[in-house]
C-alpha positions in Angstrom: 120.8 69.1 124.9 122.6 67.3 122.1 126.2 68.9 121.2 124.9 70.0 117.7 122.0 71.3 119.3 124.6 73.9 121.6 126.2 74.5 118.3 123.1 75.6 116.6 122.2 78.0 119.6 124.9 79.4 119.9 124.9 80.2 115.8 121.6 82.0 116.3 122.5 83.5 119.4 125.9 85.2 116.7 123.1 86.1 114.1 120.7 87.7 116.5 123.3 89.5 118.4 125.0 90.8 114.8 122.0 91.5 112.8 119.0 93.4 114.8 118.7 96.4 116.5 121.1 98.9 115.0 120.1 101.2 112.9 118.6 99.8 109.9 118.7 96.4 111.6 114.9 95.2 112.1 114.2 95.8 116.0 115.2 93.3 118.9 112.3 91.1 118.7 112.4 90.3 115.8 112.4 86.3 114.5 113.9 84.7 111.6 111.2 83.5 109.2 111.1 79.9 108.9 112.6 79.3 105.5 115.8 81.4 106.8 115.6 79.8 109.8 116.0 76.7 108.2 118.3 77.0 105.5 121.0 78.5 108.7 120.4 75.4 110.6 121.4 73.6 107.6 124.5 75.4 107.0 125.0 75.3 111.2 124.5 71.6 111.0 126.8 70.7 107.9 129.8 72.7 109.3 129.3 70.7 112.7 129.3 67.7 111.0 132.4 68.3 108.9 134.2 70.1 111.4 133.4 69.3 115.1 136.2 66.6 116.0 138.2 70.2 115.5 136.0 72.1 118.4 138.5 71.2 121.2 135.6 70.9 123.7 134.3 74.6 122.7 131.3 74.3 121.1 129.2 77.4 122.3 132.8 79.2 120.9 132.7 77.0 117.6 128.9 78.1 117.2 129.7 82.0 117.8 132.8 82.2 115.8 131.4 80.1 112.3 128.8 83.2 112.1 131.3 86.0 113.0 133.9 84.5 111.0 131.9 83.6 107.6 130.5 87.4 108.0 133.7 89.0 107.8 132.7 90.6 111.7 136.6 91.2 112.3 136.6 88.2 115.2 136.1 84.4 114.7 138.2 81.6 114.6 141.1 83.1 113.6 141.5 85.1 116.7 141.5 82.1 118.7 144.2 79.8 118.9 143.9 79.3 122.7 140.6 77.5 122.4 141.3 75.6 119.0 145.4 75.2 118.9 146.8 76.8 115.8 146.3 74.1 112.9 142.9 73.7 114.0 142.2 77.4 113.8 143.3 77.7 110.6 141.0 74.7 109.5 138.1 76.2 111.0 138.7 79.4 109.7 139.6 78.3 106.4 137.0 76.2 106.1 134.4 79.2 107.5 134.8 81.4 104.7 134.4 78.1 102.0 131.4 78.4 103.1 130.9 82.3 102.5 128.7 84.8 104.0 124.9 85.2 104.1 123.5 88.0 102.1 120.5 88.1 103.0 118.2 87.1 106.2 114.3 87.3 106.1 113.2 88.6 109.4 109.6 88.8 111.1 108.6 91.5 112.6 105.4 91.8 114.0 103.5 89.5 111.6 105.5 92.2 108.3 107.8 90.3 107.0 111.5 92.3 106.5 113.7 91.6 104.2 117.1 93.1 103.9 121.1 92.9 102.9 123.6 92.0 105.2 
């Protein structure tokens, strides 16, 4: 697996873990629909591209910490010098909420489609 491919998992694996099955959250198995899917592999992809050379070797880190951090989840980058070194923590974190949050995910559930604020 390509190195922006681990990026992009582990960006999911961030959403998934932060935005289903609380309460209401849509359920565990739920999917992202594909137009949501896409446009967070596009956003997952650009930062990767801007930013990687700043990763330090931790990539499935890099992936978790650009949804925390960009969601406001109270961890991210800017917890974590000991993986990124300090200036580069800074970068990434700065550079994390440049890009902003996500308001809104489109989830499937079960063939309904759910739509919901974040």
């Amino acid at each position: 697996m390509s190195e922006l491919n681990t990026f992009i998992n582990a960006y999911f694996e961030a959403i998934y873990f932060t935005e289903l099955g609380d309460m209401e959250q849509p359920p565990n198995h739920a999917v992202l629909e594909a137009s949501s899917e896409a446009e967070q592999v596009q956003d997952a992809k650009e930062f990767y591209e801007k930013h990687n050379h700043l990763f330090n070797d931790h990539v499935v880190q890099a992936g978790h910490d650009f949804w925390f951090t960009r969601q406001g989840h109270g961890v991210g980058f800017w917890e974590r010098p000991e993986f990124y070194g300090q200036d580069n923590m800074e970068q990434l974190d700065d550079a994390a909420e440049d890009v902003g949050p996500v308001y809104e995910l489109i989830w499937e559930v079960d063939g309904e489609i759910f739509e919901g604020d974040l």
